[in-house]
C-alpha positions in Angstrom: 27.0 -35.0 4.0 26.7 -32.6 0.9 23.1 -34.2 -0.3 22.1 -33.0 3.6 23.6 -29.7 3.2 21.8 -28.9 -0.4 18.5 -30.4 1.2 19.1 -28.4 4.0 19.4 -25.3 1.8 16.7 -26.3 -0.5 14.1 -26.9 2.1 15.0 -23.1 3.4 14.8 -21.7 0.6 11.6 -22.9 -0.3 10.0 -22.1 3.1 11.4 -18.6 2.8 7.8 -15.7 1.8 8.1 -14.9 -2.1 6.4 -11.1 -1.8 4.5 -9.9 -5.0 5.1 -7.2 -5.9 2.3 -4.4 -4.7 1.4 -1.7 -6.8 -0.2 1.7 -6.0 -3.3 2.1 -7.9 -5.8 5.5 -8.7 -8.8 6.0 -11.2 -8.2 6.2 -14.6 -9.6 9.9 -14.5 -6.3 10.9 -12.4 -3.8 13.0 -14.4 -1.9 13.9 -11.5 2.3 13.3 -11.1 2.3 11.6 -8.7 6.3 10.5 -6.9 7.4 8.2 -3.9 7.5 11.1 -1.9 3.7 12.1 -2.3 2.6 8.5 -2.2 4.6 8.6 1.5 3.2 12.1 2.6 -0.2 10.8 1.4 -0.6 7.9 3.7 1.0 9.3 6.5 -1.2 11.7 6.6 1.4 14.5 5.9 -0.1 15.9 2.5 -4.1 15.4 1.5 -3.9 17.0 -2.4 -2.5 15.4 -5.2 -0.2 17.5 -7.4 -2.4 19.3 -9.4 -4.4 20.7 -6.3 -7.0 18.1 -6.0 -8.5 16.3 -3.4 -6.5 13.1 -2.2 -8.1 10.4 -0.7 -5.9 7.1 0.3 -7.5 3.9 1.2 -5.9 1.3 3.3 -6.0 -2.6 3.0 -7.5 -3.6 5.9 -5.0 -5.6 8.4 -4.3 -9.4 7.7 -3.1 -8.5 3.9 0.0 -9.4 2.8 0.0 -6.3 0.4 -0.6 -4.3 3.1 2.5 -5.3 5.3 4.7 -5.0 2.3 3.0 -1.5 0.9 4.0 -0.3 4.6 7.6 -1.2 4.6 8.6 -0.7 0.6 6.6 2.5 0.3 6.4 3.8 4.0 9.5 2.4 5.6 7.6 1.2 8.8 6.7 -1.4 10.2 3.2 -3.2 10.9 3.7 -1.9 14.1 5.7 1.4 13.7 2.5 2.5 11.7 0.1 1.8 14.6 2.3 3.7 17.1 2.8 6.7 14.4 -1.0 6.7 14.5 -1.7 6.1 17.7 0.4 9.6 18.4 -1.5 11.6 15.8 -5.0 10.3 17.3 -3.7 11.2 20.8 -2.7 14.5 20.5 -5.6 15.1 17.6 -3.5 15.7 14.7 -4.3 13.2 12.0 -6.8 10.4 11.6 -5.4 7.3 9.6 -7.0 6.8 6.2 -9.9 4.3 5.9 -9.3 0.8 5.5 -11.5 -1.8 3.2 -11.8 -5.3 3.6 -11.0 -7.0 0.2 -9.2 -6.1 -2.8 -12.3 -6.0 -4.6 -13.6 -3.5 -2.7 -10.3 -1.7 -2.9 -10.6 -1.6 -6.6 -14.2 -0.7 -6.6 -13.5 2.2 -4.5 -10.9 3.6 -6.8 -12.7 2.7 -10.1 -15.7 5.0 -8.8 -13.6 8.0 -7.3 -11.0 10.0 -9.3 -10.2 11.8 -5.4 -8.9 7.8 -4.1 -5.2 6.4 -3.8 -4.5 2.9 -2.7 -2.3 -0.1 -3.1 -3.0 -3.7 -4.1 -1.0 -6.6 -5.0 0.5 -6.2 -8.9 -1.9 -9.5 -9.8 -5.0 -7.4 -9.0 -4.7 -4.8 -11.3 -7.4 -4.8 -14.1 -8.7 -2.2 -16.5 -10.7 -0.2 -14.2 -7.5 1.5 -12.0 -4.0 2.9 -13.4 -0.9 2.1 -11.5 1.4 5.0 -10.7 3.8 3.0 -8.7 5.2 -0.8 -8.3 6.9 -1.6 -4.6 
């Protein structure tokens, strides 16, 4: 009975997600503070300058990544789904647009390599020499 109750426990634990950690990511270039709090007013849409006045541009994974679902609950606090609907109300009533999405992490880091203005957020095992991480989730 006990060797069916630790293979019991062993098989659930080892069908349980492991999340990476997921890291938010700007250009090199960026000298800005940025906090939690502006990373969360940034890609809700609620703030569009970084601290020291300049132009803020966040990028999105597109849907289907992992980092993207866990980017929206560490740093957001929503849901896959929460998100949509908090968009879906600033579309309707023509008060925000949600940031643009790209398809690949590569193009992700491409994007923010190339433009000092970009935010985004991969997975921590992504990062390379071309972007500085400002935050780890």
């Amino acid at each position: 009975m006990k060797n069916i109750l630790m293979a019991s426990m062993l098989s659930l634990s080892l069908a349980a997600p492991v999340f990476a950690e997921v890291v938010v990511i700007v250009n090199p270039a960026n000298t800005a503070n940025i906090s939690d709090d502006d990373i969360g007013r940034l890609f809700l849409g609620k703030k569009s300058k970084f601290s020291d006045g300049s132009k803020a541009i966040p990028i999105y994974l597109a849907q289907g990544h992992a980092a993207r679902d866990e980017f929206n609950k560490k740093a957001l606090g929503k849901s896959s789904s929460q998100l949509k609907a908090y968009w879906s109300k600033l579309i309707f009533t023509g008060k925000g647009t949600p940031p643009n999405a790209l398809g690949s992490v590569n193009d992700v880091i491409e994007k923010i390599s190339t433009d000092p203005s970009a935010i985004a957020y991969i997975d921590a095992a992504s990062v390379n020499d071309s972007v500085k991480v400002v935050a780890t989730y």
